[in-house]
C-alpha positions as a Markdown table, in Angstrom:
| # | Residue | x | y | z |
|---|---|---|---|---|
| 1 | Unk | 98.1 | 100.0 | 78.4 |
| 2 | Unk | 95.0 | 101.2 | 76.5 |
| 3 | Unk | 93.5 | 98.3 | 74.5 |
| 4 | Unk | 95.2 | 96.0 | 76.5 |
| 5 | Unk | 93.4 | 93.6 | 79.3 |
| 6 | Unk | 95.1 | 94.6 | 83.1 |
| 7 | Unk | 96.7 | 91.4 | 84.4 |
| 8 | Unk | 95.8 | 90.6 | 87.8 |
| 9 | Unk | 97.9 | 88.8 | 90.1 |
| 10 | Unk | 96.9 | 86.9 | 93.6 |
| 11 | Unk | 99.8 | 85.4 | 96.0 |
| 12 | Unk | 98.8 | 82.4 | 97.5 |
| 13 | Unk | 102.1 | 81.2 | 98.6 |
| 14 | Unk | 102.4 | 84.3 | 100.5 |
| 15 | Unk | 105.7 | 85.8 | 99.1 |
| 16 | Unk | 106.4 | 88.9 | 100.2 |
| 17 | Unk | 107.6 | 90.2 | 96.4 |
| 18 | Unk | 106.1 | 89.7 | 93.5 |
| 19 | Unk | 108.3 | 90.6 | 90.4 |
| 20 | Unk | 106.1 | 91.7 | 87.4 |
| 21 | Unk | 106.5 | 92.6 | 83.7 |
| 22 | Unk | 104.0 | 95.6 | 83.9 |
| 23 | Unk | 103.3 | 99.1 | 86.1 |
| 24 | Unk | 99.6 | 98.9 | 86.2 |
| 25 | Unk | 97.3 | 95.5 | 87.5 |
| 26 | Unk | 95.3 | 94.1 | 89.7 |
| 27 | Unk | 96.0 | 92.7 | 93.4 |
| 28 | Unk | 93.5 | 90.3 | 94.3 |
| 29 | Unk | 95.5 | 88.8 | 97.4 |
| 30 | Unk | 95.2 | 84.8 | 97.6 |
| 31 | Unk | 92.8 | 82.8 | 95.0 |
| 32 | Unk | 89.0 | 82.9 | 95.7 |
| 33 | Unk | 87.3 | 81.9 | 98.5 |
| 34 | Unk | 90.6 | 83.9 | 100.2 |
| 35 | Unk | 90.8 | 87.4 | 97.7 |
| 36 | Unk | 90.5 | 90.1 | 98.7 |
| 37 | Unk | 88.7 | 92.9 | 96.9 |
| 38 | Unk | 89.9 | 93.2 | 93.8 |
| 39 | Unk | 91.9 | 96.5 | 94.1 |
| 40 | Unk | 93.9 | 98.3 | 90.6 |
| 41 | Unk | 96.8 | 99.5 | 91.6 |
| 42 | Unk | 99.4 | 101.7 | 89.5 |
| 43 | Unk | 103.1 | 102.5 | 89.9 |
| 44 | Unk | 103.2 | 105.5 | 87.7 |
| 45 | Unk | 106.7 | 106.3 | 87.3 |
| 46 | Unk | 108.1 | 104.2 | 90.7 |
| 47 | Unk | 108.9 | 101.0 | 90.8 |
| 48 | Unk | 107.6 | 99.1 | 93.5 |
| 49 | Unk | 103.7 | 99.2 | 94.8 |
| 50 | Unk | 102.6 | 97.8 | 97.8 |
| 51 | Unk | 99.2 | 96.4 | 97.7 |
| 52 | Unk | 97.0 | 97.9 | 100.5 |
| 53 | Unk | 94.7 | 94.8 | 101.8 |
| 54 | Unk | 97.3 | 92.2 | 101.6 |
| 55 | Unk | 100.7 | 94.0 | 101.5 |
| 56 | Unk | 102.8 | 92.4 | 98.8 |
| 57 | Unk | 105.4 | 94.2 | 97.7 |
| 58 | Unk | 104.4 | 94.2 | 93.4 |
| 59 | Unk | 108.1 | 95.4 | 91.8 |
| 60 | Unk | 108.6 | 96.4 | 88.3 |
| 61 | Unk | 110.8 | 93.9 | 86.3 |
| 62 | Unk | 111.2 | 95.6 | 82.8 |
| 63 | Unk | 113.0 | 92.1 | 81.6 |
| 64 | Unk | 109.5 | 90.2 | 82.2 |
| 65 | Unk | 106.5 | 90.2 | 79.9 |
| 66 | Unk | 103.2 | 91.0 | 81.1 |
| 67 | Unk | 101.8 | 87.6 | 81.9 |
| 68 | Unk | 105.4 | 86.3 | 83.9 |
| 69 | Unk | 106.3 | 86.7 | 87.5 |
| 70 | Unk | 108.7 | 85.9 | 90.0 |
| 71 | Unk | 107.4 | 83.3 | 91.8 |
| 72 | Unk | 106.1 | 81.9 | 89.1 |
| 73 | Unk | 102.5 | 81.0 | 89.2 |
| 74 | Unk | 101.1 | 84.4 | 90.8 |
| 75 | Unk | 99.3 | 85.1 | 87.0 |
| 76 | Unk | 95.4 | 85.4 | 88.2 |
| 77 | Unk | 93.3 | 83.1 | 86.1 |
| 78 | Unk | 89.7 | 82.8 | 86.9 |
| 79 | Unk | 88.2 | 79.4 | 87.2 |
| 80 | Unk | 85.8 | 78.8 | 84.8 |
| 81 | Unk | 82.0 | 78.5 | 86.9 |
């Protein structure tokens, strides 16, 4: 992904899978004041990642695009201070 920003993802609804469009992003666990730290995480060439503060299950769904998920709405988007 090199020249390309790393989504980052946050599960406030508490699903226990995310499906995403991409192998490498960031976990930041529920929306701040609740994240947790911000952690990168990589599935090399697996297809599922388990995030290590807030255990969501991240799998790879080739047939989404980088910003989609499944929920939908677990795209990351900082607020604006």
């Amino acid at each position: 992904m090199a020249g390309h920003s790393i989504p980052h993802f946050q599960n406030d609804a508490g699903s226990p899978t995310i499906r995403i469009g991409v192998k490498e992003f960031m976990s930041v666990g529920a929306n701040p004041p609740f994240d947790h730290p911000h952690v990168y995480l990589d599935m090399g060439g697996d297809t599922e990642k388990v995030c290590p503060y807030c255990s969501t299950l991240y799998t790879y769904d080739p047939a989404l695009h980088a910003e989609q998920t499944i929920p939908a709405g677990s795209l990351y988007a900082p607020r604006a201070a």
